[in-house]
N, C-alpha and C positions, 0 to 999 in steps of 0.2 A: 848486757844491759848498758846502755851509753850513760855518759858522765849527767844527763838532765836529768834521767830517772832514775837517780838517788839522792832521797831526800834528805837521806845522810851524810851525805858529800857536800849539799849545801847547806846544811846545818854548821859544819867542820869550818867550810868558809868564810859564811857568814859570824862563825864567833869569830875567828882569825881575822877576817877583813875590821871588825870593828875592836879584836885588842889592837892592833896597827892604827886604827884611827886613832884609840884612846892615847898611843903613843907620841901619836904625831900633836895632837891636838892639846897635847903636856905643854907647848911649846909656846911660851907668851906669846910672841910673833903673831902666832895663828887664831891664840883667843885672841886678841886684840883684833885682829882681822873680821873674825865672825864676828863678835862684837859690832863692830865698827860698819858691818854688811851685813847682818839678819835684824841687826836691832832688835824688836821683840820677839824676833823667831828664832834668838840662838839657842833655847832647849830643845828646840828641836833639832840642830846637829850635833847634837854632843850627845859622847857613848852611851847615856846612861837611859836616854830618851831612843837612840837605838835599839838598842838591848831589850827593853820591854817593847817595842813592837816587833820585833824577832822572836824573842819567847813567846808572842800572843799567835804570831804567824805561826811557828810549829808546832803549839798544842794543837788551836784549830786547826790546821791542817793533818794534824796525828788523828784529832777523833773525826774530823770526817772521813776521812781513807779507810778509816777501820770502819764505821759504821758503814759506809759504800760500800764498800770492798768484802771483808773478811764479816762482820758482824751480824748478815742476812744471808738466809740458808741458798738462794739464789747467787748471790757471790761467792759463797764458799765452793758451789758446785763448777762455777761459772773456774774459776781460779785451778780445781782440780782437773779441771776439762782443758786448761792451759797447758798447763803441766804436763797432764798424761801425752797430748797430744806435739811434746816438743821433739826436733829430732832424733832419733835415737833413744827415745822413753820406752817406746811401744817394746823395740825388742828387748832392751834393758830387762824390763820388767814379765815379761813373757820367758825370758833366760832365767833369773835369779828366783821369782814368783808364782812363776809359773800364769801371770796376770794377763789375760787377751782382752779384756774389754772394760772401756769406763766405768760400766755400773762396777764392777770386779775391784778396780782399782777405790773407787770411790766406799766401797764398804771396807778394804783394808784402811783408807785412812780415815774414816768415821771418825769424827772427834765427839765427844759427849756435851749435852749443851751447856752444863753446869760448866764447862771450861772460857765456852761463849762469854755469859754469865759474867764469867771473874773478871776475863780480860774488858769488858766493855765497863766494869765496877774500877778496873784499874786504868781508866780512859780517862773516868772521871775524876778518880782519884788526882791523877796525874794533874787534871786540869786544875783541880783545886790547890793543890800546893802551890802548881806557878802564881796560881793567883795571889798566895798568901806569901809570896816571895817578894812578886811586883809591891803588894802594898807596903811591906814592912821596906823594900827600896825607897820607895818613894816618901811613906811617914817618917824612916829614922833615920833616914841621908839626906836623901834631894833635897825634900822640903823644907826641915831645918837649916839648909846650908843657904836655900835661897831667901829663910828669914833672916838668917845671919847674915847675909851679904846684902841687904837692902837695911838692916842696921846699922853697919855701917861704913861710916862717911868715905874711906878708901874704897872698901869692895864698893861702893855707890858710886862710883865714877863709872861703871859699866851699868848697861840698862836692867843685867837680871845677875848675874854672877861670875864673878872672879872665883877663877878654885883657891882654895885653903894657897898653895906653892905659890902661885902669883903676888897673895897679898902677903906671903913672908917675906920675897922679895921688894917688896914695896914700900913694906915698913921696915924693913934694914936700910934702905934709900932714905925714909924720912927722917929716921932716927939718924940716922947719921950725918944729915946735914944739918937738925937740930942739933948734936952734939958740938956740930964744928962751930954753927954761927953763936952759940950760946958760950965758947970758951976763949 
């Protein structure tokens, strides 16, 4: 199986590529940069705006695969017919099973449908959660932070958000030349 069809390997990268972004993007230089070059559209480069549209890509993508794929009695068959028919299956299983033919194979690995059932109950499952993930991200982080930072008047020097680190640094600069010209 080549490295594109696994959509596990690109789930791996795609969180790794975007902690590395978050890393990079720590880096005043860089807000300042986006900033200064997306103008209204820097939530949309920054991790946090990646990240839920990555988690939205791999759920949908998890429950349609399974619903196509594995979820309809015609995919399961079509999938088993994959399998039996891979190099070196046939004798494999005619050695160990005694198995010479699809229908043969296909009634050894019969799965019951109440199994169907669960896992297509656990598709949705799934989806539900990220969903309640993304909003509790977005209600008790993002949003807050971008009402706190259009409050104020420092973090308001940028058009949507200064992170928290930024404006520490910012105001250890102001305080500090306050302190000086005031003594």
């Amino acid at each position: 199986m080549g490295f594109s069809n696994r959509p596990s390997t690109w789930i791996l990268v795609t969180i790794l590529g975007i902690a590395a972004w978050r890393r990079i993007s720590k880096r005043r230089s860089i807000q300042v940069k986006l900033h200064a070059c997306c103008k209204k559209l820097t939530p949309l480069v920054q991790w946090y705006t990646m990240l839920t549209v990555a988690m939205l890509v791999f759920v949908i993508y998890s429950i349609v695969e399974y619903f196509l794929t594995y979820g309809t009695k015609r995919g399961q068959e079509k999938e088993l017919e994959r399998i039996y028919n891979e190099p070196g299956q046939k004798e494999l299983l005619e050695a160990k099973l005694n198995i010479t033919t699809v229908k043969q194979f296909k009634e050894v690995l019969a799965v019951p449908t109440w199994i169907y059932v669960v896992n297509g109950i656990s598709q949705v499952s799934g989806a539900l959660t990220i969903g309640i993930v993304i909003y509790q991200m977005w209600a008790q982080f993002i949003l807050p932070c971008r009402t706190a930072a259009q409050q104020n008047p420092i973090w308001n020097t940028h058009d949507w958000l200064l992170p928290k680190r930024l404006a520490q640094d910012r105001n250890r600069s102001v305080n500090g030349k306050a302190t000086s010209e005031t003594s």
